[in-house]
N, C-alpha and C positions, 0 to 999 in steps of 0.2 A: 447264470446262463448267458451266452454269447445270444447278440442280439445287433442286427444292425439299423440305425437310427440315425435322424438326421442331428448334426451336433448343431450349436454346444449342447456341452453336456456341464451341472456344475456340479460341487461336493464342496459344501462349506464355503471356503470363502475363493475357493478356485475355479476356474471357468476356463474350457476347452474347448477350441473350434477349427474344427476341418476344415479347411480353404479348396485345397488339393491333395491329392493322395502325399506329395510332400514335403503338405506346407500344416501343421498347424502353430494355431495361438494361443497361448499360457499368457491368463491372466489371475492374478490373485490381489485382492481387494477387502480391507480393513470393514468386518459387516457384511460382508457381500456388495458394498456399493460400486458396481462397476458403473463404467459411461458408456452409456448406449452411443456413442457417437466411434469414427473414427479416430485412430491417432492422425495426428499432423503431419507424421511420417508418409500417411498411406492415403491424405488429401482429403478429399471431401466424404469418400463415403468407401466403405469396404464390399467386395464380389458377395456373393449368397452363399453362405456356408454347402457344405457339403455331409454325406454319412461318412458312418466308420464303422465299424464294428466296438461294441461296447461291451465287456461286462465288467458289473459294478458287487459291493457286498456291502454293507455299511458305515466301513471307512476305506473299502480302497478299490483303486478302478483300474480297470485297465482298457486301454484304448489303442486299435491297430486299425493298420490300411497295410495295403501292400508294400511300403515302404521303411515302413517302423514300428515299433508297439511301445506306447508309453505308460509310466506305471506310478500311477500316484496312492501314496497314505496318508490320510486326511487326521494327522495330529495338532490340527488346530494351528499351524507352525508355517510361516512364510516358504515358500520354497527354497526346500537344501539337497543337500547329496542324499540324507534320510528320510526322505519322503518322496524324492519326483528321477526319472533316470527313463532314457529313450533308447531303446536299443534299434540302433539302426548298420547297414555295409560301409566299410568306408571304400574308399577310390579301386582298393586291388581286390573287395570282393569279400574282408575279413568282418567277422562281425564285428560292433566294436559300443561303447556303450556313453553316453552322453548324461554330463548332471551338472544342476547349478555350480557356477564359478568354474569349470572344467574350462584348460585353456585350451586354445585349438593351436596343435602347433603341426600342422599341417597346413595352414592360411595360405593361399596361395596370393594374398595381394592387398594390401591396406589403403585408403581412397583418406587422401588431408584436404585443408581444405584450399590451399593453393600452394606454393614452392616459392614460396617470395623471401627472399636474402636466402636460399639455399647454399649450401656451402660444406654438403657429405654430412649432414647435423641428422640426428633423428625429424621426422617430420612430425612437423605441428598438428596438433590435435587428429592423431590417427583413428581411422575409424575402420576395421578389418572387412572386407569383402567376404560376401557370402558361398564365396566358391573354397573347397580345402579338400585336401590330399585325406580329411576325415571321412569326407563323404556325407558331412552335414554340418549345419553354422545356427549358431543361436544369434538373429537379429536383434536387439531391443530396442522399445521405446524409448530415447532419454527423456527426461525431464517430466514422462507424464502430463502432455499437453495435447487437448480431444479438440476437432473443431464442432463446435458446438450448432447444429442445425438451428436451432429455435432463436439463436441469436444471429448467427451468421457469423463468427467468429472465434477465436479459438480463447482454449480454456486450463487453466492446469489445477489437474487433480491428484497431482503428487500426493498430500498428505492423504490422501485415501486409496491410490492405487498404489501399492507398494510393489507389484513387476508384473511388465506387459513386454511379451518379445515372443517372436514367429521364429520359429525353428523348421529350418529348410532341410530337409531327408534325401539325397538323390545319388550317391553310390559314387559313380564313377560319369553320371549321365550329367555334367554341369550342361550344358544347352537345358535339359528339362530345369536344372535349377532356376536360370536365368527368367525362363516361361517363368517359371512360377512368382519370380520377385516380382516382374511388372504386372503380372494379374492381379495378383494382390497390393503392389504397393502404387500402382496405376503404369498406365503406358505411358511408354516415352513418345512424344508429341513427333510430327514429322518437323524437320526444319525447313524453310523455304529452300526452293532451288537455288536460290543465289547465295544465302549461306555457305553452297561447295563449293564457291568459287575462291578466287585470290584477294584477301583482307589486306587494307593501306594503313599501316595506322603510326603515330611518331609523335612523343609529345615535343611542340616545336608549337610556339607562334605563329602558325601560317593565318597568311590572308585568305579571303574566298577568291580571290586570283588566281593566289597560287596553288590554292589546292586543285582549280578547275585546269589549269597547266600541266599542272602533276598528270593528276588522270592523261589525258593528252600525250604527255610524254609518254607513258607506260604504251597506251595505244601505237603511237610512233613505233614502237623498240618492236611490236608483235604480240607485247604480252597481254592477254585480259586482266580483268579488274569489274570487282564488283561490288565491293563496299570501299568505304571512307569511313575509317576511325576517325571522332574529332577528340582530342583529348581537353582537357582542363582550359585553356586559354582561348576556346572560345565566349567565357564570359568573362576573359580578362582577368582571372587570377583562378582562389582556390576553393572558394564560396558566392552563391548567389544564384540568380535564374535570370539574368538580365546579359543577354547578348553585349560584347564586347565590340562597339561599332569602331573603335580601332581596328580590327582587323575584320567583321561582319560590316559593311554599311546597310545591306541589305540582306537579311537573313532571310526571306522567303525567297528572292530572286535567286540568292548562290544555292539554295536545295531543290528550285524548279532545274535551273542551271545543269546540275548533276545528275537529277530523276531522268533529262532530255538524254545524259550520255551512257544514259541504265547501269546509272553507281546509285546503291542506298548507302544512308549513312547514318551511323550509331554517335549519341553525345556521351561523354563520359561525366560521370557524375559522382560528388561528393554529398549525399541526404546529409549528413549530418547527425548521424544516428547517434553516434559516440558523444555527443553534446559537444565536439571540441569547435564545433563550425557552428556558430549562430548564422539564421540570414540578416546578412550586412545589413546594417542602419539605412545605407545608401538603395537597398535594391527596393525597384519599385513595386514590386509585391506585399512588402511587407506589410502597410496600411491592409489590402485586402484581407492576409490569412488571420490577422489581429482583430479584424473586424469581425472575421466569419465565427472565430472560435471563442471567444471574448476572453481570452484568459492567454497568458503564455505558456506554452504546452508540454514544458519539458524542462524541472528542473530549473526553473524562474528563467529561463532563455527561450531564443524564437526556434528550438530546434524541434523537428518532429520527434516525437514519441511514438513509435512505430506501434506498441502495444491500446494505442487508442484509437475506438471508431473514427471518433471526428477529428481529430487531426491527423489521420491518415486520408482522410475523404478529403480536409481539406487541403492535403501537400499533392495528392492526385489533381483534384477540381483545378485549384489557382496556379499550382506551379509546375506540373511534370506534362499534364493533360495537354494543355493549348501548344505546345510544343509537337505532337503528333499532327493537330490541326493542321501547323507548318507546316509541314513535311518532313520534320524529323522523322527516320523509320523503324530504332527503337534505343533502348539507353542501356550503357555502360556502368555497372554499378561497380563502384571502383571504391576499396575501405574498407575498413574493419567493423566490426558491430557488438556493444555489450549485448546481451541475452537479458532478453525482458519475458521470456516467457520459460521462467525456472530452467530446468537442465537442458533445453533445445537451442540449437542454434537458430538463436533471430535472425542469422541468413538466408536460413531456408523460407521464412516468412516476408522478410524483405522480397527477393527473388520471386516470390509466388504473385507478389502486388505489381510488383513492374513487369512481369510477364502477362498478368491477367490484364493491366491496363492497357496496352500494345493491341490485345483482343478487342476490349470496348472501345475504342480511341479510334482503332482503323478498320474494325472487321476482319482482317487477316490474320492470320496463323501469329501466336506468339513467337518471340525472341527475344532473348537478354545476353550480354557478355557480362558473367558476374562468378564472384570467386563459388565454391562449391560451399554448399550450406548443409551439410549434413545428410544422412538419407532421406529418401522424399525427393531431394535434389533431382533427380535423375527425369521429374518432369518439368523444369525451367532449364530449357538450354540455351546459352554456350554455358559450357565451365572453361574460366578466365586461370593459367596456374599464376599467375602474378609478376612481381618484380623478380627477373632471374640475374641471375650473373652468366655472362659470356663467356664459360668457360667448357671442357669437354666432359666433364663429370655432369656437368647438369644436362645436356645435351642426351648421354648415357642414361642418365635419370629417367628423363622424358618420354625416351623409346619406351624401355619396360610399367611405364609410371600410367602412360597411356595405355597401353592393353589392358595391364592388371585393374582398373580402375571400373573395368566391365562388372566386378565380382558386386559394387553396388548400382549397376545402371549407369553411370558417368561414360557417357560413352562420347560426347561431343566435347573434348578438353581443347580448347585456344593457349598455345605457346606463343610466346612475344620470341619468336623467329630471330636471332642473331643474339637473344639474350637482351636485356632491359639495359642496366645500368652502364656498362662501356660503352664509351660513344663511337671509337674505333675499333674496328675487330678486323682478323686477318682473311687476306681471300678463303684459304682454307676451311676455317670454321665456319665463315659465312655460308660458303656453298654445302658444304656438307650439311646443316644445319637446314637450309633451304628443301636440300633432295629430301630430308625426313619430314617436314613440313608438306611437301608438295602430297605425300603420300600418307598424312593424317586427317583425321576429321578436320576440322578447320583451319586454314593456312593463312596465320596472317603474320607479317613481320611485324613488331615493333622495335622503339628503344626512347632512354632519354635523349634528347636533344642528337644522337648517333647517326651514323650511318646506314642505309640498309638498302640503300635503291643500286640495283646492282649494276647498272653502268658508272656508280663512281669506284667501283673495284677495277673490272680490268674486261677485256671484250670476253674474256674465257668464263667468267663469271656471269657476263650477260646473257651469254650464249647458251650455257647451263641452266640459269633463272629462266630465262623463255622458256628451253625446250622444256621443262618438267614441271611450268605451269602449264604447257600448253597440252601435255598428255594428260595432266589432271582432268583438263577440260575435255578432253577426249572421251576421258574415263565420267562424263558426268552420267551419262544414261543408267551406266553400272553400276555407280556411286548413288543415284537420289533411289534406286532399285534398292542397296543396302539400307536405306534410311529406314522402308518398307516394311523391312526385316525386321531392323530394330524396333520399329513402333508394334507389331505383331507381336514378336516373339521374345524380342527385348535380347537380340542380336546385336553385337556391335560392330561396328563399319571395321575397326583396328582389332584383332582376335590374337588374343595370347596364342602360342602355337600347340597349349594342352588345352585349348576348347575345342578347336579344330580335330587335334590326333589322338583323343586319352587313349586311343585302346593301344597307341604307340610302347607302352609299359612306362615304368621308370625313366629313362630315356628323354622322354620328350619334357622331362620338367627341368633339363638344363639348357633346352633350345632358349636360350636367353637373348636378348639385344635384337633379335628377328620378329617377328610379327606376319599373322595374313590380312591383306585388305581383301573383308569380306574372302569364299570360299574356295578361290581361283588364285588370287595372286599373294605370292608370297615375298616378303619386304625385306631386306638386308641391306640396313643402311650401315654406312664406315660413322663408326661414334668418335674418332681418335686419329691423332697426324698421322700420316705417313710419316716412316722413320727416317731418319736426316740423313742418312748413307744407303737408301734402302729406295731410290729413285721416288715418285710420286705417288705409288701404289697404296693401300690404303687393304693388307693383308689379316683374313680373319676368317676364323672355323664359324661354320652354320649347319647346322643338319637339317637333312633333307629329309622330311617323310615318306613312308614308304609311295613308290608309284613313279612313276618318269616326269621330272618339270625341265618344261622347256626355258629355256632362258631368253628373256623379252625382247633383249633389244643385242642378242647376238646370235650365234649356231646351235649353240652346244643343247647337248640335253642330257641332264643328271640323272640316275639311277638315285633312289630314293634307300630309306632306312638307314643311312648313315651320317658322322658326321664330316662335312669335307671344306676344302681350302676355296678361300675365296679371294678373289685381286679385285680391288677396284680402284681405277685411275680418277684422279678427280672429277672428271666428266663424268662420273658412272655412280651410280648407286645400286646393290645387287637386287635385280627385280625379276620372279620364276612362276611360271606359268602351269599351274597342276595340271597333269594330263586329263581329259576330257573339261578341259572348260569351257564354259560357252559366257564370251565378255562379249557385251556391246559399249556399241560408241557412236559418236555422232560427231559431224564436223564442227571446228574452233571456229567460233566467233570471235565479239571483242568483249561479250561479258556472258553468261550462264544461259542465255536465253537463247541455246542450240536448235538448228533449223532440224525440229523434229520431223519433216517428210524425207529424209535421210538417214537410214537406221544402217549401221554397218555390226553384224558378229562375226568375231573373231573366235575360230574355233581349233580349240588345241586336242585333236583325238586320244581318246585314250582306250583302254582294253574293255568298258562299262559303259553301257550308256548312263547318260549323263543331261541333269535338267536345271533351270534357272527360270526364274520367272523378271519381265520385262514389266515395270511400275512407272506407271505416267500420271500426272494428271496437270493444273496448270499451275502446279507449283510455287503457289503462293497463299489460295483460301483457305479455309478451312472447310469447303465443301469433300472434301475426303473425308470427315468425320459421319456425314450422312452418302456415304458410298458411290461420291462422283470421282471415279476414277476408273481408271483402265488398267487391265494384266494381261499380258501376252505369255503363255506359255511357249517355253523354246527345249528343245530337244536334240540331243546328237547323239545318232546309232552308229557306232564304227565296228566296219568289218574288215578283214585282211586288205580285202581287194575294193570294197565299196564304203563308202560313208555320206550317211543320211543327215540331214538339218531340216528336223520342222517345226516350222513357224506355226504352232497353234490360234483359231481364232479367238481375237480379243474379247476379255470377257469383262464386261462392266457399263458405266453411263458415259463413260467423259468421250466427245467425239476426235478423232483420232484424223489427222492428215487422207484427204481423200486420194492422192495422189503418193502415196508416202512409198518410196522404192528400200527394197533390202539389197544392202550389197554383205554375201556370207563369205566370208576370206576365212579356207578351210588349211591350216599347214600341215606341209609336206615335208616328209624326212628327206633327209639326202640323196637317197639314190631312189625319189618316187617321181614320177610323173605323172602327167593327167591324162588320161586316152579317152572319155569322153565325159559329158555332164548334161544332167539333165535334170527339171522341175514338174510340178504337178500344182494347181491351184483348187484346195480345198481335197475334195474326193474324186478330181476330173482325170484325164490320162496323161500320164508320162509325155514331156514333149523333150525333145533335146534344145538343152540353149550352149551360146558362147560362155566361155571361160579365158580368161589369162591367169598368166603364172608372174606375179608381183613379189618384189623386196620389200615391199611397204607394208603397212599394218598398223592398228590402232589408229585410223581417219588418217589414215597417211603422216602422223607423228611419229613415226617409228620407219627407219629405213636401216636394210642390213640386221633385222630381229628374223634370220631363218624366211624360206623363199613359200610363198602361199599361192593356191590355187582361190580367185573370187570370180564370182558367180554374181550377177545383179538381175533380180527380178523385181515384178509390180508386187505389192500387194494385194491381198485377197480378203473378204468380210470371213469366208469360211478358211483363211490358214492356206498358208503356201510352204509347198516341201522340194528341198534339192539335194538332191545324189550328185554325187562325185565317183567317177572309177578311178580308181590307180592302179598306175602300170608302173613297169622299172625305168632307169636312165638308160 
């Protein structure tokens, strides 16, 4: 008899648990000894199960939701193809049938754990994404490692859990997938605001001179800057925790110094994990951690053993801790790592410690730049892709490397910008390389000892690096609103172009080398030279989904559902605007910390109305975790002849600019003009205001992006709305 009940449910030695309609977890365990705790994968503690519909008989169950029905016979037998099978849709709608070892060759995107000496090689230690053209993905636990509550630490019970893995059900619906991974495997964290800004980093001997100079200069040129990579040679070589007062004489002074010109700054760090780095004889730590722990802790060397309480408390306490104190603002964990806890990557447990530490240390919101550690990953961000080579294959790489990486939560990847190891590279790749950085989650250049500051290229290069960090910065209101997203919904800021359009058919799974930022703009960057007899143009097919996108930063406007030609001169990178979007922006500063009483949306009409919600807070606590923030719902009604913009009132704790004006810059097609405009504040009466007809757009970083009617009004607690009429030229 069918019965519906709250799961799990067990039978012998297997154990079923509904998360969501299509998420559950398959576990089967030697005796029945499962571990009441979490896997490592999914952090500290797992959501509350959920019902299902159950019937059972004395060896065999059957278990369904509205997504799948899975069917197990309880022959005493690990899970096989004869005993367990999940019938669930895949992506076009077909039934299709799932069982152990079944390969998914529908996968739409494999997440490694960095791209370091890449070279067109298969990638390292691939780990498949939960998104496929099957319409469902078996995640696993590797290595069978729980964190253990009653200790506080984690645990591996390999020899007794022989497979623990959540199988994701979702059709053709990947956004519901995505929901579903971070529910269960935890949200992805917000990152500070200053994280969207523009990263400095280069491993090079600099002085705290010269780095305060640097900054300075970038200022000089126009360009914002908001962090400071310091890489390895701030403690004078490649091991140790002792400031290198050859080039630091004063390590608290050069980080007051920088905090004054609102740059945070990340140290890069070798732990030591691999045993190859003991802490030097010379560094004066050593006496303390030897002291604290009486024993040397790894392998008869002074290196940490990442797998132990106490010499993890004691490499936090003596050596990484007091470093925050200073004003370090969070560390670079830079290396490789054996696995001390059976089949799991020790990365993801490293990463969890120096993210968690940054918490206790400053009170603010975690951050790490560190390579990707496996799943679980997707709540310690940055993900670092590593040492690259300067070449256009890896460039190409990166485009699609970063979307697809969404399918496990990796949604914040850090590119080393120009490529790592060449120390010289050509204007060409530079710039181009720059424009796909400006327009990814974190933008920061590095390289070895290389070039990468764009006025030693050429002014065309500078001129380009300004202008498309400076729309970044334009785009931040838009951008920390996407982060929002992702921390919700477990949305990524960089969107393969079949999360966005699946119901597009077939089709949309060859829009490749393109990308959306977030659900308005769509990215088309030139991966590759222009051709040597073929002028400077940089020629290449991109398809357009269905609907009208406007083109950003010139006239045109594309008809959608096909796929069509693209030119872009090396000043250009192709950037299109979905018709009804509603993007905000705010005026360029000289680092992330935008004069929020200035709110400017940019509104591209389309046939639907069309909404976006507007995410503030002060972008750096962690008081967004207990609901001090703010959301502004925004809305745009277009009609032939009228089109509406309203400003919803703010809903939330955080207090918001008492004086804060909206300027809404609504575009106009070619032959439309404006005959009159008028606003309403909250429920009160229509009044008429002025209007201009502007070139400019996106905080006035955009000139010549198609001619706009804007409209500037106050603020309101209860929501302010403006109409626009249009007439003909």
């Amino acid at each position: 008899m069918k019965r519906v009940i709250l799961t799990p449910v067990r039978m012998g030695n297997a154990r079923f648990t509904v998360y969501r309609p299509g998420c559950i977890r398959m576990e089967y365990a030697l005796q029945g000894r499962f571990s009441p705790y979490a896997p490592l994968i999914a952090g500290r503690r797992l959501p509350r199960p959920t019902t299902a519909v159950v019937e059972r008989t004395t060896d065999r169950l059957v278990l369904a939701t509205d997504r799948f029905t899975l069917e197990y016979r309880n022959d005493e037998r690990e899970f096989s193809t004869d005993n367990l099978r999940i019938v669930h849709r895949n992506a076009f709608g077909e039934r299709t049938v799932w069982t152990p070892g079944k390969p998914d060759t529908g996968n739409l995107g494999t997440v490694t754990r960095s791209l370091d000496n890449w070279r067109q090689q298969p990638d390292p230690c691939p780990v498949q994404g939960i998104l496929s053209t099957e319409g469902g993905h078996l995640l696993e636990n590797p290595g069978g490692v729980y964190w253990n509550r009653r200790y506080r630490w984690p645990e591996n019970l390999a020899r007794r859990v022989k497979f623990d893995g959540f199988f994701f059900a979702y059709g053709a619906n990947y956004v519901s997938a995505l929901k579903d991974l971070v529910y269960v495997l935890g949200r992805i964290p917000l990152v500070p605001l200053w994280a969207l800004g523009f990263w400095y980093s280069r491993w090079y001997p600099y002085t705290s001179g010269k780095f305060l100079r640097l900054v300075e200069r970038y200022r000089r040129e126009g360009i914002p800057i908001d962090v400071l990579m310091i890489d390895t040679d701030w403690r004078g070589g490649w091991a140790g925790y002792d400031w290198s007062r050859k080039y630091f004489a004063n390590p608290r002074r050069t980080l007051e110094a920088l905090h004054r010109l609102g740059v945070r700054v990340g140290l890069n760090d070798h732990p030591g994990y691999d045993g190859y780095e003991p802490l030097p004889e010379t560094d004066s730590h050593r006496e303390a951690v030897t002291r604290r722990l009486g024993h040397l802790p790894h392998e008869g060397k002074l290196v940490c053993d990442w797998s132990r309480p106490d010499a993890v408390s004691t490499w936090e306490d003596v050596l990484l801790g007091p470093f925050h104190d200073q004003g370090v603002d969070f560390w670079w964990i830079d290396g490789w790592t054996k696995s001390q806890f059976g089949g799991n990557d020790a990365q993801l447990w490293l990463n969890q410690r120096y993210f968690e530490l940054r918490e206790k240390r400053t009170g603010k919101r975690g951050i790490i730049l560190s390579r990707w550690g496996g799943p679980g990953s997707h709540r310690y961000p940055v993900q670092f892709s590593g040492d690259t080579y300067s070449t256009w294959e890896t460039l190409r790489k990166q485009v699609d490397f970063t979307a697809d990486s969404c399918g496990l939560g990796a949604i914040y990847w850090s590119h080393d910008i120009g490529g790592f190891h060449d120390r010289r590279i050509g204007e060409e790749i530079f710039v181009r390389w720059v424009q796909f950085g400006a327009f990814s989650p974190i933008f920061r250049t590095h390289s070895a000892f290389g070039i990468r500051e764009p006025w030693k290229f050429s002014r065309r290069a500078l001129r380009v690096f300004r202008h498309y960090t400076r729309l970044r910065y334009a785009l931040l209101p838009y951008l920390y609103s996407l982060t929002w997203m992702a921390h919700r919904q477990g949305l990524p800021l960089v969107r393969p172009m079949y999360l966005e359009f699946e119901g597009e058919g077939p089709r949309i799974y060859r829009a490749r080398g393109q990308y959306m930022l977030g659900p308005f703009l769509m990215v088309v960057p030139a991966v590759g030279p222009a051709p040597k007899n073929g002028g400077c143009e940089y020629v290449r097919r991109a398809y357009f989904p269905c609907g009208r996108w406007y083109e950003l930063e010139g006239e045109r406007m594309v008809s959608g559902r096909a796929f069509r030609t693209v030119r872009l001169p090396l000043d250009r990178i192709g950037l299109y605007v979905k018709s009804g979007a509603i993007v905000p922006c705010a005026p360029v500063g000289t680092n992330a910390e935008f004069d929020s009483s200035v709110i400017e949306l940019n509104c591209y009409p389309g046939p639907e109305t069309s909404d976006f919600g507007l995410y503030e807070d002060d972008g750096e606590s962690r008081e967004y975790l207990k609901g001090i923030y703010i959301q502004t719902p925004l809305r745009m009604v277009a009609r032939e002849e009228r089109i509406t913009v309203r400003i919803g009132p703010p809903r939330g704790k955080w207090k918001l600019p008492v004086d804060r004006l909206w300027k809404v810059r609504i575009r106009l097609g070619r032959d439309q003009n404006v005959d009159a405009a008028e606003y309403r504040s909250g429920r009160g009466r229509w009044r008429s205001t002025a209007w201009v007809v502007t070139g400019e757009s996106l905080a006035s970083e955009v000139r010549g992006g198609g001619r706009f009617a804007m409209v500037s009004v106050p603020g309101s607690a209860g929501g302010v709305s403006v109409r626009v009429y249009l007439g003909r030229l």
